[in-house]
Backbone as JSON, one array per atom type, in Angstrom:
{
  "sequence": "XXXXXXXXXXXXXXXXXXXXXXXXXXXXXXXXXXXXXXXXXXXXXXXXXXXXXXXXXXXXXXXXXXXXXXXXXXXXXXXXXXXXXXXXXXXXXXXXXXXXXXXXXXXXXXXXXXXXXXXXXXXXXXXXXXXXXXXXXXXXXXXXXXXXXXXXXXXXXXXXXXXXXXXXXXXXXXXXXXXXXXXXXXXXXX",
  "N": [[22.73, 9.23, 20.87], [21.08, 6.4, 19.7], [20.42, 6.68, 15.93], [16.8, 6.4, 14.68], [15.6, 4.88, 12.06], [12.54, 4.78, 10.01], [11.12, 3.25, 7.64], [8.55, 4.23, 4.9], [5.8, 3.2, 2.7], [3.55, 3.36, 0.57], [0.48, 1.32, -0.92], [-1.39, 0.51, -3.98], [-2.88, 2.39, -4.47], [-4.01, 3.15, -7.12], [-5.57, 0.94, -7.81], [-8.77, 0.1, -8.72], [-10.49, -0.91, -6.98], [-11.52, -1.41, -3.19], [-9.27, -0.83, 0.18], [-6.45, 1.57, 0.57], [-3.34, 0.58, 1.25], [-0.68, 0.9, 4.01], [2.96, 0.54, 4.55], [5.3, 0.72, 7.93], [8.54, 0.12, 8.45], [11.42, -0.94, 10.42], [14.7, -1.44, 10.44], [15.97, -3.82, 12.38], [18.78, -4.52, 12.99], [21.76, -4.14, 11.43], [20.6, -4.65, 8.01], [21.23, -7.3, 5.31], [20.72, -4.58, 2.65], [20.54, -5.36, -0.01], [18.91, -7.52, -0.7], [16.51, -6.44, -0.2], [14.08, -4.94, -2.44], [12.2, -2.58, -4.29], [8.52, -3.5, -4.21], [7.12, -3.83, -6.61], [9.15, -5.25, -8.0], [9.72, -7.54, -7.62], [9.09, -11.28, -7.56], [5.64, -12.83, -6.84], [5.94, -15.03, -5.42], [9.0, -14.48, -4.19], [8.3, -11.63, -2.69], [6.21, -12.91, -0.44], [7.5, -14.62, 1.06], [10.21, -12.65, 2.03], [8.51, -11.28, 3.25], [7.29, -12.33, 5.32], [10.11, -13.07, 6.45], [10.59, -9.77, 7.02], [8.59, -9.67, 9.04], [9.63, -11.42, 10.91], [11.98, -10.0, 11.41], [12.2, -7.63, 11.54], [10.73, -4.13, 13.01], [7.53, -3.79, 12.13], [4.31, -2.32, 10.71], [1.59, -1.61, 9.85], [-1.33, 0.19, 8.48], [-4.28, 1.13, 7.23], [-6.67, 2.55, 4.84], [-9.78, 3.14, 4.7], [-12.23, 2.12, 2.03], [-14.64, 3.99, 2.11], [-13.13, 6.09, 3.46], [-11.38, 7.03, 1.54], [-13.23, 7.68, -1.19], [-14.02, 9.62, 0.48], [-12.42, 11.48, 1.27], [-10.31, 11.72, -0.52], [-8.03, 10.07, -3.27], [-5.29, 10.45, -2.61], [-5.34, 11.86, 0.07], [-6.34, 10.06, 1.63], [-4.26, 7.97, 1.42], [-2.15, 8.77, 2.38], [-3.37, 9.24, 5.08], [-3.68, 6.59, 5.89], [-0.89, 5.75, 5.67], [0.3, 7.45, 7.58], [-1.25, 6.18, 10.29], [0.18, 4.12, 10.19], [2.72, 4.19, 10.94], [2.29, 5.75, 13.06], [1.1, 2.84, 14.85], [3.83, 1.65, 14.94], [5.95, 0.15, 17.14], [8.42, 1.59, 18.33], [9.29, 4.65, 18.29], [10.49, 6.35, 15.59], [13.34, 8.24, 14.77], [13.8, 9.3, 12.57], [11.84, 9.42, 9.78], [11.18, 8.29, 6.93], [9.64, 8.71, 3.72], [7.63, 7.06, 0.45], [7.43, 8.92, -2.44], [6.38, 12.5, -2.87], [4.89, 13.62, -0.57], [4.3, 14.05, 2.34], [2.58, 12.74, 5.21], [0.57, 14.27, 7.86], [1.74, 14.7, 11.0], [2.34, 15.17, 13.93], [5.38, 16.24, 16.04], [6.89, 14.62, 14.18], [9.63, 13.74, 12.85], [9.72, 13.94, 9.12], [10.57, 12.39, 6.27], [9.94, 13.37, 2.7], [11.06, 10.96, -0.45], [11.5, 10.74, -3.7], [10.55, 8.2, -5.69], [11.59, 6.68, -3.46], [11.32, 4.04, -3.26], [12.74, 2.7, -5.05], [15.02, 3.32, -3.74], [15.57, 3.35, -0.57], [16.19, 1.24, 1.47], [14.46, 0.23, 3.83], [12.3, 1.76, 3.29], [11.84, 0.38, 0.81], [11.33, -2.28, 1.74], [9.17, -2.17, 3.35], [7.33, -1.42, 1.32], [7.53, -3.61, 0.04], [6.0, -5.38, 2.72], [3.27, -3.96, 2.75], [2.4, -4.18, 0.23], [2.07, -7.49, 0.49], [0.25, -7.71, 2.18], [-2.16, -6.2, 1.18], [-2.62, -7.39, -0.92], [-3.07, -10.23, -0.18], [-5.84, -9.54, 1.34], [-7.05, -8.71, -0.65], [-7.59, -11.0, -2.79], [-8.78, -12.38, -0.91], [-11.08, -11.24, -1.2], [-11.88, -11.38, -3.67], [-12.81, -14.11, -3.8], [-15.56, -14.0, -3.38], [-16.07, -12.56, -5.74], [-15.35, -13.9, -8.58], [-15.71, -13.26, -10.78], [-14.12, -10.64, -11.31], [-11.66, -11.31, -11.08], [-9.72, -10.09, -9.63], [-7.8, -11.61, -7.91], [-5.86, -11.71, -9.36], [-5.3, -8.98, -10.97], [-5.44, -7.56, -8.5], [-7.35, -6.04, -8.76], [-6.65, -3.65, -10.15], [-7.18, -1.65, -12.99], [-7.13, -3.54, -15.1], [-7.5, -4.73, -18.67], [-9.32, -7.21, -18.87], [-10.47, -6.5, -16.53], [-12.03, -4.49, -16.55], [-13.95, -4.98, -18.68], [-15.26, -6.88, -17.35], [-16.56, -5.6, -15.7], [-18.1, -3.83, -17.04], [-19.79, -5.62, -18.17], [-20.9, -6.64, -15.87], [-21.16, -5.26, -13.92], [-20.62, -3.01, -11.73], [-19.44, -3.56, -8.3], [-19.8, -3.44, -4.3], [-17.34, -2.71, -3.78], [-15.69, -1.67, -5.66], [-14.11, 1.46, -5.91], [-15.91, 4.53, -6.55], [-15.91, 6.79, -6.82], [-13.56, 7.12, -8.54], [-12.31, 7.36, -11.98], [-13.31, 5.64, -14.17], [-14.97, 4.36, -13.19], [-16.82, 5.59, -12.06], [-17.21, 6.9, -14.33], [-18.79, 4.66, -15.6], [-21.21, 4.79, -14.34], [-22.23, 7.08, -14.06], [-22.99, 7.77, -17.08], [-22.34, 10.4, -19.99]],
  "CA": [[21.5, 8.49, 20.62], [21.27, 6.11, 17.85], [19.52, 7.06, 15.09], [15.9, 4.95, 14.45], [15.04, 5.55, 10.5], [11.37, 3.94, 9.8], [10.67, 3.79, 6.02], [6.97, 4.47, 4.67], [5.23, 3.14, 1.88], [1.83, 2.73, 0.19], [0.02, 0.35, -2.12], [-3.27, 0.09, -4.2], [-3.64, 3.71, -4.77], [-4.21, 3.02, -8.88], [-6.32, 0.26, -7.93], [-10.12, 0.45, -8.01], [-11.48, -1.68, -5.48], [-11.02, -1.76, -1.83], [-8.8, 0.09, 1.17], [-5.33, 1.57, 0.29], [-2.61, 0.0, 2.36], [0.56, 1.62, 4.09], [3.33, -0.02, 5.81], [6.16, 1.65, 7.73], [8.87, -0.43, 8.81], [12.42, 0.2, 10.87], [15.01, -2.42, 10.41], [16.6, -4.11, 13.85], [19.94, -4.78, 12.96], [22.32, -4.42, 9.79], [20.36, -5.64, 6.99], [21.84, -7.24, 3.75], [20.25, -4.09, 2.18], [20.77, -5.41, -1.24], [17.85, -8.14, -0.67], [15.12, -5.56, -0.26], [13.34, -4.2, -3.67], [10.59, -2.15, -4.54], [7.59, -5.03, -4.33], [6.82, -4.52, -7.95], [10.03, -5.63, -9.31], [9.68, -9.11, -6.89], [7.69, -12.35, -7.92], [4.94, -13.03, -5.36], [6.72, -16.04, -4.06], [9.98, -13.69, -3.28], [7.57, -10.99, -1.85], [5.79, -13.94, 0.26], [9.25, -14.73, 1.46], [10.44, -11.34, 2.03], [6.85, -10.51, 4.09], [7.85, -13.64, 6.36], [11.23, -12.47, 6.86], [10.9, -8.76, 7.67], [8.14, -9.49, 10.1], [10.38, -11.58, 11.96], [13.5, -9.81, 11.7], [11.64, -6.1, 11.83], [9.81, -3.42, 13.46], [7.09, -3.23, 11.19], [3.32, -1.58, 11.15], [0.58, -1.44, 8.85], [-2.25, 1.1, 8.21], [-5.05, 1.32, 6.02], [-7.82, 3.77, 4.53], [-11.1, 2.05, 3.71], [-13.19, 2.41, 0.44], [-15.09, 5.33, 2.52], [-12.11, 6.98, 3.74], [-11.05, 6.85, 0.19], [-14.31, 8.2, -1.36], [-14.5, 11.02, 1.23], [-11.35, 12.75, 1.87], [-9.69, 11.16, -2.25], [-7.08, 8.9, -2.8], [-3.98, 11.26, -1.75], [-5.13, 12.16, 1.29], [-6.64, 8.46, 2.29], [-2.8, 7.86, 1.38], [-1.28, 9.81, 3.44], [-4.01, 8.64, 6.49], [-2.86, 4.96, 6.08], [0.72, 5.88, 6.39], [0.1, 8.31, 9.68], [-1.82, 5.18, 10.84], [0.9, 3.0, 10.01], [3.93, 5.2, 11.53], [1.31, 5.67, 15.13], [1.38, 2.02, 14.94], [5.27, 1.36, 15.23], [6.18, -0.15, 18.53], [9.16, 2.71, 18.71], [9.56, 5.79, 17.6], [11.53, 6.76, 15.22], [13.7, 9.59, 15.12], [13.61, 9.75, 11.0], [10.92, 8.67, 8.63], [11.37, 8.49, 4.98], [8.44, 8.65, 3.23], [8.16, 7.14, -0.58], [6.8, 9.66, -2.72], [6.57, 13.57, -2.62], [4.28, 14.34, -0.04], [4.43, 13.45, 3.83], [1.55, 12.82, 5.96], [0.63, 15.49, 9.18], [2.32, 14.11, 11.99], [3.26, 16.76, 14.75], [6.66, 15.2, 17.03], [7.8, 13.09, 14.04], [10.7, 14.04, 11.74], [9.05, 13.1, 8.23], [11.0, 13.3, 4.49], [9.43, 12.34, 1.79], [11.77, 10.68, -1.62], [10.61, 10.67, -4.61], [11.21, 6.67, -6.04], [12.07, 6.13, -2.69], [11.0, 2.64, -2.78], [13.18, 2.07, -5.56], [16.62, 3.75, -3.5], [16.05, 3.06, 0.52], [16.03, -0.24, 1.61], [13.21, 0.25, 4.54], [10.59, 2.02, 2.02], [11.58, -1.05, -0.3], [10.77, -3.38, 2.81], [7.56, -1.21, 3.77], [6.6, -1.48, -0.05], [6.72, -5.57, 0.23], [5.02, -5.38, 3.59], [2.14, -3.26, 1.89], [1.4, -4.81, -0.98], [1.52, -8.54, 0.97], [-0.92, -7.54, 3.23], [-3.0, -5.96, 0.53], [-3.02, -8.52, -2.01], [-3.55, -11.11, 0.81], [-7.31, -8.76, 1.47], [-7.84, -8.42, -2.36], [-7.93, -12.09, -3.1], [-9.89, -13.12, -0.23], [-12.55, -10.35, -1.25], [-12.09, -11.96, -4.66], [-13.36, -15.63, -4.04], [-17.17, -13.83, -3.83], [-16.35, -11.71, -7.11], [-14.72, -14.37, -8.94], [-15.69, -12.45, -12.08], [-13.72, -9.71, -11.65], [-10.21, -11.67, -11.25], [-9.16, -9.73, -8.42], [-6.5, -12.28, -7.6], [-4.86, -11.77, -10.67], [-5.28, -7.99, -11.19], [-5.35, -6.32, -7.53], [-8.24, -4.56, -8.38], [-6.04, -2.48, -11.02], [-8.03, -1.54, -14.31], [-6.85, -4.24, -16.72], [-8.65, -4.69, -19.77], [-9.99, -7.93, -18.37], [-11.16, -6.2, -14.93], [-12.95, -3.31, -17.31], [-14.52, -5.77, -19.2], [-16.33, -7.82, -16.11], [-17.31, -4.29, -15.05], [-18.87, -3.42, -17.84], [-20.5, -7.05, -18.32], [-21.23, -7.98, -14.32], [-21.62, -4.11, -13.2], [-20.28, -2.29, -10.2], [-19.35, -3.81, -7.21], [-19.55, -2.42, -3.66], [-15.54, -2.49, -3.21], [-15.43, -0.29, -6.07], [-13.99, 2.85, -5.66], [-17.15, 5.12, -7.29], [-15.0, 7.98, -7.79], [-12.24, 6.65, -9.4], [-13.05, 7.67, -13.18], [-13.72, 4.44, -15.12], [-16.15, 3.24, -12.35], [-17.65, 7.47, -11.91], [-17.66, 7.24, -16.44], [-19.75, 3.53, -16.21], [-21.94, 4.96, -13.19], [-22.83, 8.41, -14.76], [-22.47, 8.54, -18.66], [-22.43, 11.78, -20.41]],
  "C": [[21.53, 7.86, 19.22], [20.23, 6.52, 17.09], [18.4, 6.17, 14.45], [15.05, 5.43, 12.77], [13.81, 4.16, 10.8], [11.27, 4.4, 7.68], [8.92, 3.35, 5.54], [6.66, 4.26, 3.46], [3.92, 2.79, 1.5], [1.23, 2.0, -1.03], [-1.31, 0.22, -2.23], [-3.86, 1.63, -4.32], [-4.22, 3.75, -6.2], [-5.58, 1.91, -8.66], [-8.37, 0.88, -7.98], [-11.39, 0.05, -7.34], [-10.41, -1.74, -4.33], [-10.1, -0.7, -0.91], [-7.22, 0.68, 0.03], [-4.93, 1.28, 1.79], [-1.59, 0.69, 2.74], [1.2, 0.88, 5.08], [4.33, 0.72, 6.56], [7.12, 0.07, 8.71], [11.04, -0.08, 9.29], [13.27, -1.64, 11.11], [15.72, -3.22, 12.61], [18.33, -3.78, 13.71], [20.57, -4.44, 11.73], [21.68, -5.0, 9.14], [20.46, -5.99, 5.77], [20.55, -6.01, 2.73], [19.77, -4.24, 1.05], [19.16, -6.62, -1.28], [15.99, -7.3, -1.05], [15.35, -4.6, -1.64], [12.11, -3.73, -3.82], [9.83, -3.45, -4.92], [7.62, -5.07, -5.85], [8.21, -4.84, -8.57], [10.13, -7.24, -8.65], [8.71, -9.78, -7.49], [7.0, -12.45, -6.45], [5.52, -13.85, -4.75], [7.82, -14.81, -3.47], [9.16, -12.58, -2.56], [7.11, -11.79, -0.8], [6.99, -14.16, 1.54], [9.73, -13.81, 2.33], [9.61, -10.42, 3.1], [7.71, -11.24, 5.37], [9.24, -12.97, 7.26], [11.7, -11.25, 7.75], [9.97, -8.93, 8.71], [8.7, -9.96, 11.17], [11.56, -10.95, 12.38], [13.83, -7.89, 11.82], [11.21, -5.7, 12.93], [8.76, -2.89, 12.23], [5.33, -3.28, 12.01], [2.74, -1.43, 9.86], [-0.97, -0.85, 9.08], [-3.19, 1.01, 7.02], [-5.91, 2.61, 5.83], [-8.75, 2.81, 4.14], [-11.66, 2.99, 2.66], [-13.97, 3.8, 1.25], [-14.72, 6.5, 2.56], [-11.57, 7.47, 1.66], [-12.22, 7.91, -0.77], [-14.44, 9.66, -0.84], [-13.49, 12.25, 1.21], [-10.24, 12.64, 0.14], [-8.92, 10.62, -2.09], [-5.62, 9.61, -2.21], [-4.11, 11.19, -0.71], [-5.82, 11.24, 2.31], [-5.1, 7.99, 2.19], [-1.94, 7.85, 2.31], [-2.2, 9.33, 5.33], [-3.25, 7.41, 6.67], [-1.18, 4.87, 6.0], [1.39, 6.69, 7.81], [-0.3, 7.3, 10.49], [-0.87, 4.28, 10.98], [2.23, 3.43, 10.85], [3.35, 4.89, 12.81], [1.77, 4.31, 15.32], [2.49, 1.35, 15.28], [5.69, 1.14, 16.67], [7.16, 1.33, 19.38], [9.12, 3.85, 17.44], [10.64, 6.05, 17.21], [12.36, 8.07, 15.09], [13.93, 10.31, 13.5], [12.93, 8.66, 10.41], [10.72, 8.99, 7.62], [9.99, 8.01, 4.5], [8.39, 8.22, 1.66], [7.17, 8.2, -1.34], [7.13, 11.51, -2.54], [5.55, 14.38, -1.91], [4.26, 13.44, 1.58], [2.79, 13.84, 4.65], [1.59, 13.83, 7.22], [0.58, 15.13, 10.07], [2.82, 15.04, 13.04], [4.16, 15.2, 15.76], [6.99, 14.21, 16.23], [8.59, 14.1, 12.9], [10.81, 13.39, 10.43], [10.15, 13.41, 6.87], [10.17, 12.45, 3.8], [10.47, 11.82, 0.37], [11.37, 9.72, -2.73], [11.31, 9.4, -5.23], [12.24, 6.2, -4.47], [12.25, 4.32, -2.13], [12.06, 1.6, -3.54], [15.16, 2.33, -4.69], [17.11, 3.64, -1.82], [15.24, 1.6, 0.9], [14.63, -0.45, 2.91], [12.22, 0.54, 3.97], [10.7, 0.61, 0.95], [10.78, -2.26, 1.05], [9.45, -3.31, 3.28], [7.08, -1.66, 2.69], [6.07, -3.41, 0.07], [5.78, -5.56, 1.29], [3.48, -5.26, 3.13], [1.29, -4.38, 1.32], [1.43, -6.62, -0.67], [0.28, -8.72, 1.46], [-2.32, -7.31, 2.37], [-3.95, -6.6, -0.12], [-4.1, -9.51, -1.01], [-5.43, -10.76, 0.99], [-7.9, -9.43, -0.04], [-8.13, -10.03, -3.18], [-9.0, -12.88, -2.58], [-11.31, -12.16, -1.06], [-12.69, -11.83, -3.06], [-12.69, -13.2, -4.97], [-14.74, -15.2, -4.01], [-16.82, -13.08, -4.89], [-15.4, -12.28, -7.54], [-14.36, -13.53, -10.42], [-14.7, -11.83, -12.88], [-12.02, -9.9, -12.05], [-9.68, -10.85, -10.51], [-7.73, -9.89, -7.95], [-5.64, -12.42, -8.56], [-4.43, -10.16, -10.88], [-5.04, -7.33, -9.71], [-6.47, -5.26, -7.71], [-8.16, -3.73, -9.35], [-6.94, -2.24, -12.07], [-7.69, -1.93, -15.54], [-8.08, -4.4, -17.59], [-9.52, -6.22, -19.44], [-10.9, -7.55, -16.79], [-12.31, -5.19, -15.8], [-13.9, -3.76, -17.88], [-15.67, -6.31, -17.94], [-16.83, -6.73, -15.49], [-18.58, -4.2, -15.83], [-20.08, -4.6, -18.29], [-21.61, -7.54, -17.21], [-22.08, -6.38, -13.48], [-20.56, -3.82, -11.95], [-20.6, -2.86, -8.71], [-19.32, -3.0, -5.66], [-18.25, -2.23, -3.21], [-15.47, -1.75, -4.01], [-15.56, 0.97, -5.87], [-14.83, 3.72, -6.81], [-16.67, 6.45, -7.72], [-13.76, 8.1, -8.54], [-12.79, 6.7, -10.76], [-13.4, 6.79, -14.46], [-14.67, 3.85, -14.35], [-17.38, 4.45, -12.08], [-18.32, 7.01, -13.92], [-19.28, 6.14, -16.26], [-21.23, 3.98, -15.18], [-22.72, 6.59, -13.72], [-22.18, 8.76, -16.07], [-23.14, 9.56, -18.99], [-23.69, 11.43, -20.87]]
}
């Protein structure tokens, strides 16, 4: 039996607006391995590119957690949902799934590892990682044309000193994550 590796990654967990994303993706054929990189070391055009590419030339699957999910259960284990979600999703089953990171989602009948900088050392979690954070961004911009403020489409959401700023200026949005502790600090000071 041949062997079907899926690789698993997630994006937007640091951020603090909106879902986290997870993609998992299982290549078809030989693929110049050397192409695929962890997303953050790609420019958005080559990510763009790269998105395009593996969806045509993949098996790929994408999962999320919303701002609730997120909120309710914390960002680990909204994490870990949107990559179980994203795995279910997969047309076939794989018979090994690399996970990036050091903790695997609770999957009964799947054969999970997790590796730690995996995104930066197997070429499917690097491909999963672009997937991800295409899909993500793609969300986080549209949300961004009603909260121009916040720059969204520039930041992801993340907590640059220009996103902290329009917080602190414009207030708390409802995509912000409320327990995330710079949006918890401005929402209940000591």
């Amino acid at each position: 039996m041949k062997k079907i590796i899926a690789g698993v990654d997630e994006v937007g967990r640091g951020s603090l607006v909106g879902p986290v994303f997870a993609a998992a993706v299982i290549f078809k054929k030989n693929e110049d391995k050397k192409k695929f990189k962890d997303s953050k070391q790609l420019s958005k055009e080559k990510r763009n590119s790269l998105e395009k590419y593996i969806k045509k030339n993949c098996i790929c699957a994408i999962g999320s957690a919303s701002l609730k999910e997120i909120e309710k259960l914390n960002i680990l284990n909204a994490s870990l949902l949107a990559m179980k979600r994203s795995i279910k999703k997969l047309k076939i089953k794989p018979t090994m799934t690399l996970i990036d990171g050091n903790k695997v989602p609770d999957i009964i009948g799947y054969k999970l590892k997790c590796i730690i900088k995996g995104d930066q050392k197997i070429p499917e979690i690097s491909a999963a990682s672009i997937i991800a954070k295409v899909a993500r961004d793609r969300l986080i911009t549209k949300m961004s044309k009603k909260f121009n403020r916040y720059a969204w489409d520039k930041n992801a959401g993340y907590g640059t000193k220009q996103h902290l700023s329009a917080i602190k200026k414009f207030g708390v949005t409802k995509h912000h994550r409320k327990t995330f502790s710079p949006i918890h600090n401005i929402l209940s000071p000591n």
